[in-house]
Structure formats: structure tokens, C-alpha cells
C-alpha positions in Angstrom: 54.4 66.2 78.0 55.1 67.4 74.8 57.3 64.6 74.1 54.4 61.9 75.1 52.2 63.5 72.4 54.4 63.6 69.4 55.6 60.1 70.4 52.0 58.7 70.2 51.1 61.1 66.6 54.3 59.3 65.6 53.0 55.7 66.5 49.6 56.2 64.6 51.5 57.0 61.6 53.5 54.4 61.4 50.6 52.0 62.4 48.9 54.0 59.3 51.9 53.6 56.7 52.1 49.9 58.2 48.5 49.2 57.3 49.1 50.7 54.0 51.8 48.3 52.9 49.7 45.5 53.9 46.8 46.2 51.9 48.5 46.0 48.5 47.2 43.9 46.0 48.9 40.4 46.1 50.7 39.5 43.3 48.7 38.2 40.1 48.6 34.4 39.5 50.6 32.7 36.8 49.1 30.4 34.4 51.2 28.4 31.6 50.3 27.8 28.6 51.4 25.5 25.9 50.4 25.6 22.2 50.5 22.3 21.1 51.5 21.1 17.5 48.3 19.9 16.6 47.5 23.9 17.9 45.3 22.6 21.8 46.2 24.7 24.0 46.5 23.2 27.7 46.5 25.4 30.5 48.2 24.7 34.1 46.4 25.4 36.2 43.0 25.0 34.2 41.0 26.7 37.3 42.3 29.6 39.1 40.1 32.9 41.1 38.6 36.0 39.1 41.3 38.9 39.3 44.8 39.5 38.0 46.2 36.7 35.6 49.7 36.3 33.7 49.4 34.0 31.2 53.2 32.7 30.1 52.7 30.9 26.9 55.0 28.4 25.4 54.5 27.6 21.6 55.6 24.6 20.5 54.1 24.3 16.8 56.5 25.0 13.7 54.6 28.6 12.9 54.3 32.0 14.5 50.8 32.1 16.8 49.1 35.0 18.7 47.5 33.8 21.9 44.2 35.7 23.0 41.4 35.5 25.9 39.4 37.9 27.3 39.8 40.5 24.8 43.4 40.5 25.3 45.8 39.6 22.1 49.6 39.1 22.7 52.2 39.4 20.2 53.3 37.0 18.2 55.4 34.2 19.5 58.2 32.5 17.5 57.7 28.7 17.3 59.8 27.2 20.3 59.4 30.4 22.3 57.9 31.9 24.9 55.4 35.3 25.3 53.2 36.9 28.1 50.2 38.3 28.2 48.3 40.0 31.7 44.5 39.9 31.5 42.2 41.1 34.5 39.3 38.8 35.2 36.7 40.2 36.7 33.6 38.1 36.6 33.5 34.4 37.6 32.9 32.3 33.9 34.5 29.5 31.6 36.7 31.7 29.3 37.4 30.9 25.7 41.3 31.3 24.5 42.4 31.4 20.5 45.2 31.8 18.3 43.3 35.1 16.7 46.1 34.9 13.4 44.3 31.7 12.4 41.2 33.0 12.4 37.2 32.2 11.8 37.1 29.6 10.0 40.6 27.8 10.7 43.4 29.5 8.5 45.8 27.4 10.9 46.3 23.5 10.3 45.4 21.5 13.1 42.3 22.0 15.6 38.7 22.3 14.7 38.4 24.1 10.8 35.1 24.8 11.9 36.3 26.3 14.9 39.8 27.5 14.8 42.1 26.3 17.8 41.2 27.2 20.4 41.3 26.2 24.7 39.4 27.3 27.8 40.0 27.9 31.4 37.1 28.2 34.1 37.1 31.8 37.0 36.0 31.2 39.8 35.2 33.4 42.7 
């Protein structure tokens, strides 16, 4: 009898530890990134869901650029070479990306001077 009941406790905990496994958070999403010459920035894909996002950025202009969204700033990235960033999204919204370093207005040539380069990217539930 003994045996029956310490087999079943043992069943529940695995079924438990099973559970657990399975309710880890998924992986976050990749999104690429390019930084143009002309210093757009496209975004594949342009739409994703609120939550965990690594951005991998490729910069393609001649110059050193920072990538940012969300409050989140990534090192600079050599020209021809690629950087990541992981930002959390949490609320469903377009989002604005930048190259901080060229700052408000453009310091950067190429883009909007009045703007500074800059790209979005739209959260959805």
C-alpha cells in the first residue's frame, strides 16, 4: 500500500515539474534592422505583438550610429556591422526608433534635419 501512495506523490510531481517547463516564457521575437545610407531605417518585420523584442541591427552607412527605441540605446555600431539591442514592449503603440548620436536637430547627414533619422515600428496586442 505504501508503495501505491509514494508512486502517485511521485506522479503529481512530475506532472507539477512537467507543467512548470511548459509555462516558460517563449522565446523573444527577432526584428532586423537596417540603417540605411541615406540613415532610414527599415524594419523586418514592421509589425510584431507587445512583449520581448531583439532588435539585430545592421548599419550600412560609412559612420558609427547608436540605434534606440523605447528608451533603450545600444552601443555603437561600426559602419558594415552588426549590434543588438533587447527592449520589452509592454503596451500596444506605433514606436519611434533614432540614431540618438545624431541628435535633435540632425547632427547626422541624411534624413530629416528637422527631425533627425529616424524609423517606426507598430505593437500590437
Amino acid at each position: 500500500m505504501k508503495r501505491l501512495i509514494l508512486t502517485g506523490v511521485s506522479a503529481v510531481v512530475l506532472l507539477v515539474a512537467a507543467t512548470d517547463v511548459g509555462a516558460q516564457t517563449p522565446p523573444p521575437r527577432v526584428v532586423n534592422v537596417a540603417i540605411l545610407p541615406n540613415l532610414d531605417m527599415t524594419f523586418s518585420p514592421p509589425k510584431f505583438r507587445r512583449g520581448t523584442v531583439v532588435f539585430k541591427v545592421k548599419n550600412t552607412t560609412k559612420a558609427a550610429h547608436q540605434f534606440g527605441i523605447n528608451g533603450v540605446t545600444s552601443r555603437f555600431i561600426r559602419p558594415n556591422r552588426t549590434g543588438s539591442i533587447t527592449v520589452v514592449f509592454k503596451i500596444p503603440s506605433l514606436y519611434v526608433a533614432t540614431l540618438p548620436d545624431c541628435g535633435y536637430l540632425s547632427l547626422c547627414v541624411g534624413g530629416n534635419p528637422d527631425q533627425g533619422p529616424k524609423g517606426h515600428v507598430t505593437v500590437t496586442r
